[in-house]
N, C-alpha and C positions, 0 to 999 in steps of 0.2 A: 504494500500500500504506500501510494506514494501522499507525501504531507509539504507544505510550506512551511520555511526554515529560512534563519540568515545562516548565511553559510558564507567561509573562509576560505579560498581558494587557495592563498599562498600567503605567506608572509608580508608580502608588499602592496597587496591591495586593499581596500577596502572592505567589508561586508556586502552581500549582496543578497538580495531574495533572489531563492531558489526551491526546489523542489529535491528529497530527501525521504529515505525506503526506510518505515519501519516495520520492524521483524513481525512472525507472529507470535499471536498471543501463547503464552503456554498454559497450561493449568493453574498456575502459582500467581500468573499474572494480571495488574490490572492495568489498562488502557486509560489513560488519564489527557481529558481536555485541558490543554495550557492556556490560565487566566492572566497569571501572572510571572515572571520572570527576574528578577535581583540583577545588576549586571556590577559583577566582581571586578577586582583589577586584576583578578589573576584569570579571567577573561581576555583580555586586554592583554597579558601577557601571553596567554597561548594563541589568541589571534595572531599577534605577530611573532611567533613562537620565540620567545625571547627567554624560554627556558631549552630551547632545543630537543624541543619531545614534540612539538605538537605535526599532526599525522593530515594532510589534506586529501578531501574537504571536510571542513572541522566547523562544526556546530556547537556553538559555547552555551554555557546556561547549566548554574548546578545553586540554584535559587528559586524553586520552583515550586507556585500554588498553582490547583487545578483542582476541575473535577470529575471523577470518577465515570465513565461512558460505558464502560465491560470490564465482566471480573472471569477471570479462567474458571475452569470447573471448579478449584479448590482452593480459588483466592477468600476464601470466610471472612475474612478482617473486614474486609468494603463492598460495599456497592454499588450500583447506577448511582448518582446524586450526590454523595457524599464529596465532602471540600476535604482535600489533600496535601501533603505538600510531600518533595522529593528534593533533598541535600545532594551533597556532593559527590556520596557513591550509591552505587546500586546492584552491589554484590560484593561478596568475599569468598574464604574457602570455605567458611561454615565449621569446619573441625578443629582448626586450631587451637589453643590456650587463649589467645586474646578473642577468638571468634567466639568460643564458648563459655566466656565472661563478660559476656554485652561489650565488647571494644573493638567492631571489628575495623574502629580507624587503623587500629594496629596490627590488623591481621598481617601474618605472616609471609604469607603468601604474595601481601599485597592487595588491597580491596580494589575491585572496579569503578573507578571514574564514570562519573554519569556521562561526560564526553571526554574523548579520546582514548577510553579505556579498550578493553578485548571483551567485546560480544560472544559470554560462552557459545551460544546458541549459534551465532554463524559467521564467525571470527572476525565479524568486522568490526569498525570502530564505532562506539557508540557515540550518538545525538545527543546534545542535551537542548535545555529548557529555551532557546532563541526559535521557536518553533509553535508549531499549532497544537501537537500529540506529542507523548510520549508513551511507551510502554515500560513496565517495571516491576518487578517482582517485590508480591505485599512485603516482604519483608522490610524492606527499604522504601517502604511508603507510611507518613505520618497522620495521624488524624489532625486538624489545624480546628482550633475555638471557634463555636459560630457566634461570638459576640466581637473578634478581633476583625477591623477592614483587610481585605486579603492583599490590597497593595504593599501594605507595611507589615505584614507578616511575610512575604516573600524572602527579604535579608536576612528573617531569623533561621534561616534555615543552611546559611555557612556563616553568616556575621554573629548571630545571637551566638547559635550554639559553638561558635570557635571562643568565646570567650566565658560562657559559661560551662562547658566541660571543666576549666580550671580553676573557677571559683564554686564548683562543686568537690568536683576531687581532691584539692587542698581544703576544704573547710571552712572555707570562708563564711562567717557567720555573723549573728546582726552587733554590734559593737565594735565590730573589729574595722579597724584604721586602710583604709584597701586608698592605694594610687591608681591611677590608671594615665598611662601616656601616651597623648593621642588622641585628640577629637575628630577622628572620621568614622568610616563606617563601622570598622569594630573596637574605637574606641567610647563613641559614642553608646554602643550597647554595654558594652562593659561598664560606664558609668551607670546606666539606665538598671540594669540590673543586680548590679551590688549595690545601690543603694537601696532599691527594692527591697533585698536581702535582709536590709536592715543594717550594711556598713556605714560607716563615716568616708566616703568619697573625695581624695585630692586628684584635681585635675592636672598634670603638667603638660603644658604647653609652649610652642613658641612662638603663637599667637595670641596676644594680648587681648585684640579684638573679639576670642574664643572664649570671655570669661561668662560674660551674661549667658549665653548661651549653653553655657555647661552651669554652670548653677541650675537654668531652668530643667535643663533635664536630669539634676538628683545632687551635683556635687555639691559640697559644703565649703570646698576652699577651691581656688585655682591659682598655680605657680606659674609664672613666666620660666619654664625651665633656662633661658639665658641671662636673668635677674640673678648672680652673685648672692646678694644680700635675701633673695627669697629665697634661694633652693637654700641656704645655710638656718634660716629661720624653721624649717620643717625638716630638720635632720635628727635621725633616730625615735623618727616620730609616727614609721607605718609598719602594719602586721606584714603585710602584702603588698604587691605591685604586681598590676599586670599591664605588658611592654604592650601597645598594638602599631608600632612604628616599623612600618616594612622598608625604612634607610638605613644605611648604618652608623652607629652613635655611637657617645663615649658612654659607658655604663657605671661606671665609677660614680659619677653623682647621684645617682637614682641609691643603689645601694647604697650611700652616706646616709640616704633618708632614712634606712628602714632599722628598726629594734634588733636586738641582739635575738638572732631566731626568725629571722625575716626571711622571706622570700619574694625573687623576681622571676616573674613566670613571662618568657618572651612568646609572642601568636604571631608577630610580623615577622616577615621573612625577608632580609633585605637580598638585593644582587650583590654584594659584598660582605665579609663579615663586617661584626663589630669589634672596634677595638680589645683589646682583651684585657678585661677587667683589671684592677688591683687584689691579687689575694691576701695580701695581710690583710686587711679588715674582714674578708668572709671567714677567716680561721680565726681572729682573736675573735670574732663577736657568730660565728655559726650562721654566716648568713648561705644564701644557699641560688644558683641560679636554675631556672629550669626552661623547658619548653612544652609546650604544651601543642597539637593537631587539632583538627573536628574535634566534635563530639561523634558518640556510637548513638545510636537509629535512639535507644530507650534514655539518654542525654539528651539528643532531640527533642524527644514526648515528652520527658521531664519539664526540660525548658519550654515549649510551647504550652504544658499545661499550667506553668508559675506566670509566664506572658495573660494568657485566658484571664486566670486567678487576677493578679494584677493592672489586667489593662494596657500593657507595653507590646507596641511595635515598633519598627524602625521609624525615623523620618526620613520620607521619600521625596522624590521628583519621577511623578512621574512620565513615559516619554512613549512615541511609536516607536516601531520596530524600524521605521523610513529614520531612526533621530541618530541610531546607534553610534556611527563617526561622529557625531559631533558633542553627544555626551564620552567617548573615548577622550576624545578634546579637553572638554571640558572637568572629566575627572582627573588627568594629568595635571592640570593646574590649580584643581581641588577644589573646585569651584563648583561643588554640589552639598547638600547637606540634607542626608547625608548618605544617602542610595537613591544612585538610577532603579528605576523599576520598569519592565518592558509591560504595558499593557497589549498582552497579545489579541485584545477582540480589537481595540482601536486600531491595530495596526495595518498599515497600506500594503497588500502585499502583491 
């Protein structure tokens, strides 16, 4: 069955509507109407395959509400009608140690990419959510709130849950002192949802202009991280930090922040490392750096069911599928706040 998709020819060109073969249904699977779409920067990055992996022609989109059209014989979880959503992968090995501990971001094996990954079924590379359909196996399909708008639930589904996998897993809990560096897409939720949490929320920034703005959505303080005299005013004064800056930086000052028994949990992924820390202070004081991937499918449903409960979705803009270049454009220079979102019904195809 052939479906409308934007589709990446090559690294040098643009996006383009096209036309794109989904598999068929299997038992396991459901067919899901694409409503809505997130549009990542690590989109952006396999478009112009700027990681050197990506496989042409390449359909981006691992940000995906939709709804439910066909379920396989033995898809039980969902039905016709049912609002969906679909993260970043859509398969693993199933057997592993981390598969059969709910984490299959860590599967062994390697989990399957919603695009560009290897279609057990028929070896080809799989589509993702820049498209009209998708097909999916229930396992790797979410149920999404019917009280949340499904624009702004679409980001939570690699923005929310990449930064609340690590404020679940670490423990972060209501009193505890949590930074967050970075007001974009995922740093934005990571404020949004540990303060939820019930944390005290410091924003750093190197955007001044970024303070009201982060107040409104939860923070209690905002640091100019290039302010000498601020970052030293809030030193040995957080439980947590979690990094969502995907450039690379010096890390040294962020850790000065944090208490003896601190931890820096980094989600952004720069094209270079980052400097490499000072260790005297993580050994005389325990502090400790980590990283953190996705969440696993049941972190997903976790976090969309706290979003429900609470009321949080992402702040979006959102755009046609005809807009896509030019919000690329425009999120290079950062000039969104604070997710693209593809409305796939609006879209001109």
């Amino acid at each position: 069955m052939k479906i409308n998709a934007l589709v990446a020819h090559d690294a040098a060109q643009p996006l383009v509507s096209g036309q794109v073969s989904l598999r068929a249904l299997q038992k396991q699977d459901v067919k899901i109407e694409i409503l809505y779409c997130g549009v990542c920067h690590s989109d952006l990055h396999m478009a112009r395959n700027e990681w050197a992996v990506s496989e042409y022609p390449l359909v981006p989109g691992h940000e995906i509400v939709g709804r439910v059209v066909e379920a396989g014989d033995e898809a039980s979880h969902f039905k016709p009608g049912d609002i969906v959503g679909v993260g970043v992968m859509v398969d693993s090995c199933r057997e592993c140690h981390f598969c059969k501990h709910h984490e299959e971001q860590y599967c062994e094996a390697g989990f399957t990419a919603t695009y560009n990954g290897i279609d057990k079924y028929t070896g080809d590379r799989t589509r993702g959510g820049y498209a009209q359909s998708i097909i999916v196996d229930q396992h790797f399909v979410v149920s999404v709130p019917q009280n949340l708008p499904l624009a702004g639930v679409a980001p939570l589904l690699c923005a929310g849950v990449t930064v609340w996998s690590p404020l679940r897993h670490f423990n972060v809990k209501a009193g505890d002192r949590v930074g967050v560096v970075g007001l974009g897409g995922l740093g934005h939720m990571a404020v949004k949802l540990a303060s939820a949490m019930g944390a005290e929320v410091t924003l750093f920034t190197t955007s001044p202009g970024k303070g009201d703005d982060a107040r409104r959505l939860g923070a209690k303080q905002v640091v100019v991280s290039r302010d000498a005299a601020q970052m030293a005013s809030c030193q040995t004064s957080l439980d947590f930090i979690i990094d969502c800056v995907a450039a690379p930086h010096d890390l040294d000052p962020y850790l000065a922040t944090l208490k003896t028994n601190g931890r820096l949990v980094l989600v952004g992924i720069p094209d270079q490392p980052h400097n490499s820390p000072n260790i005297t202070p993580m050994v005389f004081r325990r502090l400790s750096i980590s990283g953190s991937s996705i969440g696993s499918i049941q972190e997903t449903q976790e976090m969309l069911n706290f979003c429900g409960k609470h009321n949080i979705t992402a702040e979006v803009e959102t755009i046609g599928g005809e807009d896509i270049e030019a919000a690329f454009a425009r999120m290079l220079k950062g000039d969104v706040k604070y997710r693209f979102v593809i409305d796939m019904q609006a879209t001109r195809w």
